[in-house]
C-alpha positions as CSV (number, residue, x, y, z in Angstrom):
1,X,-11.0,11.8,-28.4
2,X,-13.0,14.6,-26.8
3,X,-16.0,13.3,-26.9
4,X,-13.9,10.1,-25.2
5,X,-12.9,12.4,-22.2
6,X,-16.7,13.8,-21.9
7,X,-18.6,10.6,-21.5
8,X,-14.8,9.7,-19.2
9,X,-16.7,12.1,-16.5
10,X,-20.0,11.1,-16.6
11,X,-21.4,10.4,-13.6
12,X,-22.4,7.1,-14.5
13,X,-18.9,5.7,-16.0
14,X,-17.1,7.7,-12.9
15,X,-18.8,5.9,-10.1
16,X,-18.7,2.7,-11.8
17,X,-15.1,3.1,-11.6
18,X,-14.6,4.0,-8.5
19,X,-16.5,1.3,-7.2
20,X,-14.4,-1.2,-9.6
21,X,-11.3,0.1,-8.8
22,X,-11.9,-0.2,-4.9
23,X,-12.8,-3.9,-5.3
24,X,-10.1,-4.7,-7.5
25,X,-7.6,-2.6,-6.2
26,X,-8.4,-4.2,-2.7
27,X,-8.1,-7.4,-3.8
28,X,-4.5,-6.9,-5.8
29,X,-3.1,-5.5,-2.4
30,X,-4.4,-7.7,-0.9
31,X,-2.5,-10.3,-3.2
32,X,0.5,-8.3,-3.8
33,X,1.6,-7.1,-0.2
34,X,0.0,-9.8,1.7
35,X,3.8,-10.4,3.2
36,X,3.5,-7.2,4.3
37,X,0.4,-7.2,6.0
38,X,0.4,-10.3,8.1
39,X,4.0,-9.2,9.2
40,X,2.7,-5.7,10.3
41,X,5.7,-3.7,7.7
42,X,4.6,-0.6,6.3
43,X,2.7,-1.0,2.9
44,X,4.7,0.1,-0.3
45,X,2.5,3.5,-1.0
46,X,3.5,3.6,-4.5
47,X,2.4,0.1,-5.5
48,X,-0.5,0.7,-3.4
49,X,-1.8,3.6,-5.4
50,X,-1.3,2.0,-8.9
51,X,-3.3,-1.3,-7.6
52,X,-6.4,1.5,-7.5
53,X,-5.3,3.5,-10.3
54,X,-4.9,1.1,-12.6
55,X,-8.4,-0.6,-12.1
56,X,-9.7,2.7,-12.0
57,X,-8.3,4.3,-15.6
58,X,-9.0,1.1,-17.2
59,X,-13.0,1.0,-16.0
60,X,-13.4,4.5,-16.7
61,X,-11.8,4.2,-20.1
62,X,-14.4,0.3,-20.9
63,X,-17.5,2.6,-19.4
64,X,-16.7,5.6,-21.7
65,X,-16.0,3.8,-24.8
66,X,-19.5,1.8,-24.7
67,X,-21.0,5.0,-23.8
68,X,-19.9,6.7,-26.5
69,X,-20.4,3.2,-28.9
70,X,-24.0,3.5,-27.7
71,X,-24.4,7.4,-28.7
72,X,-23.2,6.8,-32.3
């Protein structure tokens, strides 16, 4: 598990999630609050954080477990 969180803040695995979880976490706002955006409300902040988060932990987690696959 330590080794887990190392290779979790690699360079390498930590921009390749950030860059997955602003596409996908555009995209699922996009999809979820779509009502919200063509009728000019206010976006739910709580659902739009988790729509990045999510993408985010689960990239970082897939980049860090092939990394550390690769190193054995």
């Amino acid at each position: 598990m330590h080794q887990l969180l190392r290779f979790i803040v690699t360079k390498q695995v930590l921009l390749g999630a950030i860059k997955v979880s602003l596409l996908v976490g555009t995209l699922l706002n996009l999809i979820n609050q779509w009502d919200y955006l063509v009728s000019a409300q206010s976006l739910m902040i709580g659902h739009t954080l988790m729509n990045y988060l999510v993408p985010f932990c689960v990239s970082a987690y897939s980049g860090a477990r092939a990394l550390e696959t690769k190193n054995r």
